[in-house]
NULO-739987 format. One record per residue (C-alpha): residue number from 0; residue in one letter; y, z, x. Coordinates in Angstrom, 3 decimals, decimal comma. Layout:
// residues N
i/aa/v/w/u
NUM/a/Y/Z/X .
...
// end
This chain:
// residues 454
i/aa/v/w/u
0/x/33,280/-41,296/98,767 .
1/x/36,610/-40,361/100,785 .
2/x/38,558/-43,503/101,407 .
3/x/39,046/-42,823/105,112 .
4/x/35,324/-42,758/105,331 .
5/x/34,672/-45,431/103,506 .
6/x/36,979/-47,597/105,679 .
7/x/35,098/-46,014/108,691 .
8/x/31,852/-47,505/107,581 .
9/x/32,800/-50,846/106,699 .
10/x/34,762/-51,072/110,236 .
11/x/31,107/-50,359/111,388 .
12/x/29,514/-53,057/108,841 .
13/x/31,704/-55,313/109,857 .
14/x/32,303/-55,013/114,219 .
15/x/28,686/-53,943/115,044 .
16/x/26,993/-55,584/117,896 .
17/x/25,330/-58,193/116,080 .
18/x/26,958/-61,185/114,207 .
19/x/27,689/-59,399/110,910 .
20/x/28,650/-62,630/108,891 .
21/x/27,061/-65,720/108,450 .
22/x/29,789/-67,981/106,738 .
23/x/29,465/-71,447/107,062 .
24/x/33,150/-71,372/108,539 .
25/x/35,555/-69,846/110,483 .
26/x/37,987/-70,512/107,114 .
27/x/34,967/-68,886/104,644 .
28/x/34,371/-65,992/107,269 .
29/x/37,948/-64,856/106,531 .
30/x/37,423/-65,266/102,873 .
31/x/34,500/-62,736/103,512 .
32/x/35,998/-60,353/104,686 .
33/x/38,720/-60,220/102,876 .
34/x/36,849/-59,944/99,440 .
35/x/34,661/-57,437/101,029 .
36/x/37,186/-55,293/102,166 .
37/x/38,658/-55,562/98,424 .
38/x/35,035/-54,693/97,354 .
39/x/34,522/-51,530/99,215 .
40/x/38,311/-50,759/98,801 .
41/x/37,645/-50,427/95,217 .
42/x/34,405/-48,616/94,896 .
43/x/35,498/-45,491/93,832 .
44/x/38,497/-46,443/91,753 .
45/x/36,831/-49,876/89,911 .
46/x/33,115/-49,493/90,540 .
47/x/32,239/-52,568/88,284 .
48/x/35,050/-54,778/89,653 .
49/x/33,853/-54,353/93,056 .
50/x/30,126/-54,828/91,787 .
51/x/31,196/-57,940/90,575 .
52/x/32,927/-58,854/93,975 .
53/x/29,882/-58,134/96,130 .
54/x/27,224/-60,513/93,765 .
55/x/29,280/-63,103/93,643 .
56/x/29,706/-62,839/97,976 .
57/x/25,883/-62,365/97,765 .
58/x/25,119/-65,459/95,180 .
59/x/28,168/-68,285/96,936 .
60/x/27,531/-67,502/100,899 .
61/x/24,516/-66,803/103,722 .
62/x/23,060/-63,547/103,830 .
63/x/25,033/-61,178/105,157 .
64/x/24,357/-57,848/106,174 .
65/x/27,099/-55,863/105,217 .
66/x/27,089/-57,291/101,622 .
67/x/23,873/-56,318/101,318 .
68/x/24,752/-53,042/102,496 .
69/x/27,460/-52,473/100,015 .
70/x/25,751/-54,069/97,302 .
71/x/22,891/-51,649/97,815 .
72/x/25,308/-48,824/97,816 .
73/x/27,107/-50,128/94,652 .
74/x/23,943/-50,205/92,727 .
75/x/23,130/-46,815/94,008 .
76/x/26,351/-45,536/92,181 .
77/x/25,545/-47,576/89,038 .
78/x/22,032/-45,716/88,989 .
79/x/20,053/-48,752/90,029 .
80/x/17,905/-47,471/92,574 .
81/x/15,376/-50,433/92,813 .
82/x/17,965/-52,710/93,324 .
83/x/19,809/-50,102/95,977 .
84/x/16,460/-49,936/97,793 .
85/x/16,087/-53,653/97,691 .
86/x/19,761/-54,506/99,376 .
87/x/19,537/-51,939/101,719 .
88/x/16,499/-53,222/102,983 .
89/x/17,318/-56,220/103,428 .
90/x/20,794/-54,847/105,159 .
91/x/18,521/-53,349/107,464 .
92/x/16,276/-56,325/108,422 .
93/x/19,485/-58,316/109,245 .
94/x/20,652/-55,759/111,218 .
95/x/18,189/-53,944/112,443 .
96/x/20,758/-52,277/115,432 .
97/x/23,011/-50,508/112,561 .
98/x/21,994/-47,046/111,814 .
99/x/24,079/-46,534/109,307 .
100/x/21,941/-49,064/106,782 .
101/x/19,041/-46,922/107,636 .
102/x/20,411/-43,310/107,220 .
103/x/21,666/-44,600/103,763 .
104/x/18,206/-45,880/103,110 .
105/x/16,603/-42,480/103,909 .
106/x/19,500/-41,108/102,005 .
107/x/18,693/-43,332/99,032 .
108/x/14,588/-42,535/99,523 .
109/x/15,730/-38,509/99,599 .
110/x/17,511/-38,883/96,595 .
111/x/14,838/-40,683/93,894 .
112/x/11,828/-38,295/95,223 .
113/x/10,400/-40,429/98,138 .
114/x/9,767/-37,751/100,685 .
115/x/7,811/-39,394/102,749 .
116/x/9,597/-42,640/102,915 .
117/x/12,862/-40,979/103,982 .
118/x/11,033/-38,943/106,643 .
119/x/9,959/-42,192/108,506 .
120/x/13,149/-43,383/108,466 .
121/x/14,716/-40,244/110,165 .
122/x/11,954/-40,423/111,989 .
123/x/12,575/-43,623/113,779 .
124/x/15,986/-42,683/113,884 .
125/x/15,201/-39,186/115,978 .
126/x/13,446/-41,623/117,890 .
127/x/16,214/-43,897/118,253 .
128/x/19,464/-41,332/118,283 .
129/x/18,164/-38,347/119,219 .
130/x/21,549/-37,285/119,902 .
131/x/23,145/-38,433/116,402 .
132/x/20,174/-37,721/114,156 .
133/x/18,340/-34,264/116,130 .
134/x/19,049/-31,407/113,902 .
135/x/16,812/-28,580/112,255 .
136/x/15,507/-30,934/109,400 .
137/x/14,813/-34,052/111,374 .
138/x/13,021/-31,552/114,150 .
139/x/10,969/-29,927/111,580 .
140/x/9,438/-33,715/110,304 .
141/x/8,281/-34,132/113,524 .
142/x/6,785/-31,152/114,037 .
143/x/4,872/-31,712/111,003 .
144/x/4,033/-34,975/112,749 .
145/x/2,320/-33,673/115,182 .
146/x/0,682/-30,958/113,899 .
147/x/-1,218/-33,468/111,223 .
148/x/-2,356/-34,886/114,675 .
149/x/-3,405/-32,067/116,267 .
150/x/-0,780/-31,737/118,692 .
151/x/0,309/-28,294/118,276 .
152/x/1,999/-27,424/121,402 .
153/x/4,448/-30,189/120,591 .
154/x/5,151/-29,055/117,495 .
155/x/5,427/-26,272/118,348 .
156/x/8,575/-27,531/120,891 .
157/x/9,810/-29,408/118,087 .
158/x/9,592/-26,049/115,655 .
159/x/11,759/-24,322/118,216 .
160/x/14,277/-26,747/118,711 .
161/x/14,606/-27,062/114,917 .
162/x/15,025/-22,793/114,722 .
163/x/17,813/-23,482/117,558 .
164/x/19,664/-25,220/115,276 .
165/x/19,109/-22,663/112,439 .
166/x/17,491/-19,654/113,305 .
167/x/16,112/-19,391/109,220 .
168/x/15,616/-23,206/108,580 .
169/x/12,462/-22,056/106,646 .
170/x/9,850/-25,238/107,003 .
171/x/10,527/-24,602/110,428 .
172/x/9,329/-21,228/110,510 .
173/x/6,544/-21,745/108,321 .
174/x/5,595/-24,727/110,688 .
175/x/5,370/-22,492/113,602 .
176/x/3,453/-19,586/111,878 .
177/x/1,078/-22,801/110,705 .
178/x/0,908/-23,257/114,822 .
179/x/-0,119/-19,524/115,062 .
180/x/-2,471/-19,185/112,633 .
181/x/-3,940/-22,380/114,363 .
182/x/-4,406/-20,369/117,817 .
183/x/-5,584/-17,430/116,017 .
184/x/-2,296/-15,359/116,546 .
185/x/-2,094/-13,334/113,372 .
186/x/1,009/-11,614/114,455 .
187/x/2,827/-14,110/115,373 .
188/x/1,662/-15,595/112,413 .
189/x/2,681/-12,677/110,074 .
190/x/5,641/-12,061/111,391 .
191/x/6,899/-15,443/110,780 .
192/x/5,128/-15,455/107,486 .
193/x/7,823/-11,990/107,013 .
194/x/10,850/-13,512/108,222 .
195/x/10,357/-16,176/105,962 .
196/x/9,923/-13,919/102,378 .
197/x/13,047/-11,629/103,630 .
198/x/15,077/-15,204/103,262 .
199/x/16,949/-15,052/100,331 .
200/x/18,042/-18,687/100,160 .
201/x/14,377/-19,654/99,423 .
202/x/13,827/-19,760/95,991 .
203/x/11,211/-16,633/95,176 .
204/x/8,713/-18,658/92,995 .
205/x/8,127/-20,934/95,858 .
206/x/8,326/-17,871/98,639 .
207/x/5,512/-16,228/96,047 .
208/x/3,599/-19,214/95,301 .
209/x/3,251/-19,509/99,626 .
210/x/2,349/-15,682/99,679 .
211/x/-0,127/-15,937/96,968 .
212/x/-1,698/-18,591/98,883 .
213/x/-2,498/-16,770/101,799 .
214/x/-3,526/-13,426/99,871 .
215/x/-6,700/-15,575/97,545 .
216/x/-7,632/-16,997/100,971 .
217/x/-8,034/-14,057/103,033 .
218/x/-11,850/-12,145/103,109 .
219/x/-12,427/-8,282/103,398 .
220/x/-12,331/-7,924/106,999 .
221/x/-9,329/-9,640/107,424 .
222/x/-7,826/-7,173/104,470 .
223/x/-9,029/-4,794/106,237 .
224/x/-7,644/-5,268/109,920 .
225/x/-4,330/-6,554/108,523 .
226/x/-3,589/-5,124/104,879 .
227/x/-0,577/-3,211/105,962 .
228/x/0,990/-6,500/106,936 .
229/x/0,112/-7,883/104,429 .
230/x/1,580/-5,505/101,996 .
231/x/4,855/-6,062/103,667 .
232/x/4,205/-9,683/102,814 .
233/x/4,444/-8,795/99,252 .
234/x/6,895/-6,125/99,973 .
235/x/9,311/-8,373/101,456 .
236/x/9,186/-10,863/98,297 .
237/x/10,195/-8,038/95,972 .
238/x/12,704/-6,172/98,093 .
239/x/14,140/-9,717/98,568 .
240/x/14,461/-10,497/94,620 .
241/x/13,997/-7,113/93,066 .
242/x/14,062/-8,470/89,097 .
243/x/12,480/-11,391/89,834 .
244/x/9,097/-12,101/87,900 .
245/x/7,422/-13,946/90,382 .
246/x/7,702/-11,013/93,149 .
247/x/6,566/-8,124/90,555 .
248/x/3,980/-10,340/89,283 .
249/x/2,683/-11,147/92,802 .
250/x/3,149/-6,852/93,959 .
251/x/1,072/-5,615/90,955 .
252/x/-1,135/-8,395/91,288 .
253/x/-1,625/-7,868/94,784 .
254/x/-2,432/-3,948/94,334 .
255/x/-4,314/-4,153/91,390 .
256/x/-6,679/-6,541/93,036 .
257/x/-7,398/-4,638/96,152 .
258/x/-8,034/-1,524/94,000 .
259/x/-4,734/0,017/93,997 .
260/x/-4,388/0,087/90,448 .
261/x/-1,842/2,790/90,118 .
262/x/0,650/0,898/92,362 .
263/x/-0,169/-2,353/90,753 .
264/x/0,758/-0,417/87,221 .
265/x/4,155/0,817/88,599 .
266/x/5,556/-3,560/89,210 .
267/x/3,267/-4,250/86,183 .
268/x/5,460/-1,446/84,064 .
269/x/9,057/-3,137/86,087 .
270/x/7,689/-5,830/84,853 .
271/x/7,018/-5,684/81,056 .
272/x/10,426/-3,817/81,321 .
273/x/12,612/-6,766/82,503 .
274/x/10,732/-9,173/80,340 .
275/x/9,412/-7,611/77,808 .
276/x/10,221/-10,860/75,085 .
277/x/8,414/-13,186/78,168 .
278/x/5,025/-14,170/76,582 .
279/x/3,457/-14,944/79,616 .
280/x/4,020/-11,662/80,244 .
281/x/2,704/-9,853/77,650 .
282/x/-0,628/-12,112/78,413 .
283/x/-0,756/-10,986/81,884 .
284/x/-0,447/-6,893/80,385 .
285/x/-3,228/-7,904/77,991 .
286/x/-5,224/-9,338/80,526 .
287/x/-4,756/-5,715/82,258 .
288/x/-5,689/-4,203/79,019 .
289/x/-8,672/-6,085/78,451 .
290/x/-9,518/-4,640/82,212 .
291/x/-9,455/-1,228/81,527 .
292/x/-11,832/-2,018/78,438 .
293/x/-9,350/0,107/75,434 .
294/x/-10,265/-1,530/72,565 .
295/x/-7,225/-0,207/70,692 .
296/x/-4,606/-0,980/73,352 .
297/x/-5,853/-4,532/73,463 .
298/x/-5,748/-4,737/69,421 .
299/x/-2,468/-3,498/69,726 .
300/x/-1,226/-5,661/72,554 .
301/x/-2,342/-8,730/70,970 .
302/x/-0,606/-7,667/67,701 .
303/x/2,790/-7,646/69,492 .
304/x/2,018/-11,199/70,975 .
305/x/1,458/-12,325/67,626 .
306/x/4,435/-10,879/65,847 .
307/x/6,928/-11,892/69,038 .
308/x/5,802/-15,538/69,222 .
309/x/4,934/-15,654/65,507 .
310/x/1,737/-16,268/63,540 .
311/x/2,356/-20,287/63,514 .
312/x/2,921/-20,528/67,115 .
313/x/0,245/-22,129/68,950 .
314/x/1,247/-20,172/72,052 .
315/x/-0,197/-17,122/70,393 .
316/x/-3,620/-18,654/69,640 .
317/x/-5,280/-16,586/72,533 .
318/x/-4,063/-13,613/71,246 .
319/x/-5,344/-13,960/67,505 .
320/x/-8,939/-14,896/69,464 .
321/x/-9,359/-12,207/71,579 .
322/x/-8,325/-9,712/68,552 .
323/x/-11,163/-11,390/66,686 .
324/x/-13,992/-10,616/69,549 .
325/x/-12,804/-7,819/69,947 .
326/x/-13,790/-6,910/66,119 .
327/x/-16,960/-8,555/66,564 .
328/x/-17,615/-6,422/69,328 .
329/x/-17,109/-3,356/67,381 .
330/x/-19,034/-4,868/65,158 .
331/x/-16,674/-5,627/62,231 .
332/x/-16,736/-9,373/61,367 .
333/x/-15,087/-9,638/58,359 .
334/x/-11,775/-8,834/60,343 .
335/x/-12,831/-10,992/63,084 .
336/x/-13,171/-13,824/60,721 .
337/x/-9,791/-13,159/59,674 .
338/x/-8,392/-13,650/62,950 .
339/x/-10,035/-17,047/63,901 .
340/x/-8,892/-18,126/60,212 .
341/x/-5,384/-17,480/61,447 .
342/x/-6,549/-19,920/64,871 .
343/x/-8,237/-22,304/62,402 .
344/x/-4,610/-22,585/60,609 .
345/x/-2,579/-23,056/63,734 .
346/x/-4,813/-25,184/65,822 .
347/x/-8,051/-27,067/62,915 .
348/x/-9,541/-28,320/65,867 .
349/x/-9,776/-25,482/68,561 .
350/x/-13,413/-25,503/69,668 .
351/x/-14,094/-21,930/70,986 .
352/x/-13,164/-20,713/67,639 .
353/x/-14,840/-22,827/65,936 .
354/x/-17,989/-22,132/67,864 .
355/x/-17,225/-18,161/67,729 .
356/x/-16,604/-18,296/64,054 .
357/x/-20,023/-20,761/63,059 .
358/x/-22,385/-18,282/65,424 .
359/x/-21,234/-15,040/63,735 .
360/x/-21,453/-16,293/60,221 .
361/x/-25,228/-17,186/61,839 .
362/x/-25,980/-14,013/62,979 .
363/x/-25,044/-12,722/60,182 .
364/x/-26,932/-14,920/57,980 .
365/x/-24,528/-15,829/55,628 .
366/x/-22,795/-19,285/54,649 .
367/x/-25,121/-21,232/56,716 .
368/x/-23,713/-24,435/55,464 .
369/x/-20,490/-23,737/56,391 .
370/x/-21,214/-22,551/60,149 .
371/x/-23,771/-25,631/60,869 .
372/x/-20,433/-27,758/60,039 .
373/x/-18,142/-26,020/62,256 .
374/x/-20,175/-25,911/64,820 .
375/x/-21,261/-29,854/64,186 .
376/x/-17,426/-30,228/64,752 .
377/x/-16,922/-28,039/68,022 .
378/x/-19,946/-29,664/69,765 .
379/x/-18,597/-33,069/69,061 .
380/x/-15,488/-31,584/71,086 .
381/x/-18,045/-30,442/74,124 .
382/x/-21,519/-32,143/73,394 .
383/x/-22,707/-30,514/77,186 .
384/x/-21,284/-27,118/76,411 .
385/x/-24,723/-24,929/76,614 .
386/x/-23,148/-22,323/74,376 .
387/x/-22,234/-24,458/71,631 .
388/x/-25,626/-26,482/71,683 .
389/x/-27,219/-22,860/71,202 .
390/x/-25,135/-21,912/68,573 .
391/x/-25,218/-25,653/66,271 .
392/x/-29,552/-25,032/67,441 .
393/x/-29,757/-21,837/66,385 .
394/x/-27,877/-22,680/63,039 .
395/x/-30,277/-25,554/62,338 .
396/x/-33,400/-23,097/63,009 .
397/x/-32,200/-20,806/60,490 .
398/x/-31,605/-23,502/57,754 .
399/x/-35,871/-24,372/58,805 .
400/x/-35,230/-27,570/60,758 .
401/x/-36,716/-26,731/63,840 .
402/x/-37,246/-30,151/64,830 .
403/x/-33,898/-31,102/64,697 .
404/x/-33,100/-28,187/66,432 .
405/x/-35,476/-28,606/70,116 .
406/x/-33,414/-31,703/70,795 .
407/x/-29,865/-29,048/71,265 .
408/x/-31,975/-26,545/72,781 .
409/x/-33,630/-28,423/75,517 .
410/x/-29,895/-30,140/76,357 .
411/x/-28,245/-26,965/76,866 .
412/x/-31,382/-25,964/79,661 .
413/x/-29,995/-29,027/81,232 .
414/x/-26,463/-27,929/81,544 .
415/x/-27,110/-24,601/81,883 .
416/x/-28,600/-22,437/79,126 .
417/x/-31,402/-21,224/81,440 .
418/x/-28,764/-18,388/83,263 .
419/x/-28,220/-17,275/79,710 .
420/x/-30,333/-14,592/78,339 .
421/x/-29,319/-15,623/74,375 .
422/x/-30,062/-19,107/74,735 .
423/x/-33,644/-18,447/76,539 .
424/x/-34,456/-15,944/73,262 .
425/x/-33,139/-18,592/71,116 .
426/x/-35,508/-21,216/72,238 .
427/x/-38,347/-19,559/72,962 .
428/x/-37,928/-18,770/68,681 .
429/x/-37,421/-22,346/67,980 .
430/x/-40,873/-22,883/69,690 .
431/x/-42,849/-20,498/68,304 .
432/x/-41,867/-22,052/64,834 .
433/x/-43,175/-25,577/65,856 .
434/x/-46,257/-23,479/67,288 .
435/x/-45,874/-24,623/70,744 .
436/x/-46,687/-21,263/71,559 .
437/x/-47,508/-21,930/75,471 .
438/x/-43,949/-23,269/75,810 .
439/x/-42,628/-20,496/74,139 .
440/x/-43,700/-17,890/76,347 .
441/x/-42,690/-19,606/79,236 .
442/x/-38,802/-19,455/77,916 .
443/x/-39,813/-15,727/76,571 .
444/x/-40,625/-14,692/80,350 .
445/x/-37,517/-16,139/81,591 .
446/x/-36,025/-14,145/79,262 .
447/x/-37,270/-11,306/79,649 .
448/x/-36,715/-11,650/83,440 .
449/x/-32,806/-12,452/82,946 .
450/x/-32,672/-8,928/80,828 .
451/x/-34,520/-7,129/83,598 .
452/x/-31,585/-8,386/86,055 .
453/x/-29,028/-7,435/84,086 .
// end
């Protein structure tokens, strides 16, 4: 802290309106002040001398306001923010005229994470010192204010006087487009909505993140009154931060889900280019692969995951199981099994694959023992998971013990194995070998009912 200011401030401390010491003398009062001025005085130069200074005035003599003050901002600089909080407080209660105790207070609440703490205090201070303490920040909060209470037309004169102090003071203009899309102005809205991704001192995963919001949320004939606007939502973002991932992420996400898949492909392609070493990445292409239903280019893409992150890397575990279904779809399994070996080595425990791996070894009919105790294991994991109470049932009626098997069968139609067309066949078998034949049909109708749908 400059030493001019800090002389400044304890002039204030000490000659404020109200009686800022309480020694028991006129003889201690001067005492007081003197060591306090010797405190604050050395602050920057001997922080721990003048700590010591300030708890000894704060053990030996009354409470006293301005000690409390400095001894709050003392423990501030040491890293002791309870303590800081504590002091200031109490500076504040003993003087509750002095505004400088409470704009270090809301300083000190900024600082450790305590948003809305520090808003109420420059709240009461706009309220107090509108002059001192009305800028764009302090103007926004109450804004905010009363828009959670319903009050937009005052926020939305506290909005503008906030944007008079900086026409780009961003909560401020997203608090005002809030107002419009209140009243149902969705160009007013928009255009604030604009103004705000063409920013460039906004950081773009949080001007993205804000966009994305408002692009899940909107329905088709909103897209399709307004999607030209909207593009220049997403527009904005990436002409704004033209490497960024966030803003080609959010263009090719935007496109490709409203059916604009070539455009979505050309910030997809910018994309992979900039980061092509970016895992998360390479998920998000194979995501696209696994769209466009290319068996091969999916193999392919989850091979490079695997060899960029590495086969011990738990990060590419999603990769090694989605290259095993997609050998069980075409109907190779002993590669498939391969792959969800290579999970089973990374991650023992991972329950999908576990399931997976058990109910293909069933299907195939082979090393029965082994799948009914990998699947034992994975429904342990997820005892309501419909699929895997199938798969461990199924299992058990192939080893003949149907009995045990009804039990798994009749939880997962409980937690949802009656919208699955498998499960339904599966049962309906398990029936028919205990001969409750009635019963059996019933599931077999449903069955057959689900593959009429499909």
């Amino acid at each position: 802290m400059n030493r001019t200011v800090i002389f400044i401030l304890l002039a204030l401390a000490l000659f404020a309106p109200a009686a800022v010491l309480q020694a028991q003398n006129p003889k201690e009062e001067v005492v007081v002040q003197n060591l306090l001025m010797d405190a604050v005085s050395k602050m920057e130069t001997s922080p721990q001398e003048a700590m010591q200074i300030l708890q000894y005035l704060d053990r030996h003599y009354l409470p006293d306001d301005a000690v409390k003050y400095w001894l709050g901002m003392a423990y501030w600089s040491a890293g002791k923010a309870a303590k800081a909080e504590e002091c200031l407080l109490l500076a504040c209660a003993l003087d509750t005229a002095n505004f400088w105790y409470r704009d270090a207070l809301a300083s000190l609440y900024s600082a450790e994470g305590k948003a809305a703490q520090s808003a109420e205090v420059y709240l009461d201070l706009l309220g107090k010192q509108p002059g001192r303490y009305g800028n764009a920040y302090t103007y926004t909060l109450k804004g905010d204010r009363c828009l959670a209470e319903y009050k937009d037309t005052l926020a939305l004169d506290y909005y503008e006087k906030a944007l008079a102090y900086d026409p780009q003071y961003a909560p401020a203009v997203l608090g005002r487009a809030e107002v419009a899309r209140m009243r149902g102005n969705v160009p007013g809205f928009l255009a604030d909505v604009h103004s705000f991704t063409l920013n460039p001192a906004i950081a773009p995963s949080a001007k993205c993140g804000y966009v994305s919001q408002i692009l899940q949320n909107i329905n088709y004939p909103f897209y399709r009154s307004w999607g030209a606007q909207l593009d220049s939502l997403v527009e904005g973002c990436v002409r704004t931060h033209p490497a960024d991932s966030s803003a080609l992420r959010l263009a090719g996400s935007w496109y490709w889900s409203t059916d604009r898949k070539d455009e979505g492909r050309v910030y997809f392609d910018r994309l992979m280019k900039a980061y092509p070493k970016d895992l998360k990445i390479r998920y998000l292409k194979l995501s696209l692969l696994m769209d466009g239903g290319n068996m091969k280019e999916v193999l392919d893409e989850c091979e490079a995951i695997v060899k960029l992150g590495g086969d011990r890397n738990p990060e590419v575990v999603p990769a090694l199981t989605t290259a095993g279904d997609c050998w069980h779809a075409m109907g190779n399994d002993r590669k498939a099994m391969k792959y969800y070996d290579k999970v089973l080595k990374i991650e023992p425990g991972n329950a999908t694959t576990l399931n997976n791996y058990a109910y293909y070894l069933s299907l195939a009919g082979r090393k029965l023992k082994k799948a009914e105790k990998m699947s034992r294991t994975a429904l342990d994991k997820e005892p309501d998971n419909p699929s895997f109470l199938d798969t461990y049932g199924w299992i058990l009626h192939q080893l003949g013990r149907d009995e045990e098997a009804k039990p798994h069968f009749k939880r997962a139609m409980v937690y949802g194995g009656k919208d699955h067309l498998e499960i339904l066949e599966h049962y309906s078998a398990v029936l028919k070998a205990l001969g409750e034949n009635e019963l059996s049909q019933y599931y077999r109708s449903l069955a057959d009912k689900k593959k009429a749908e499909q």
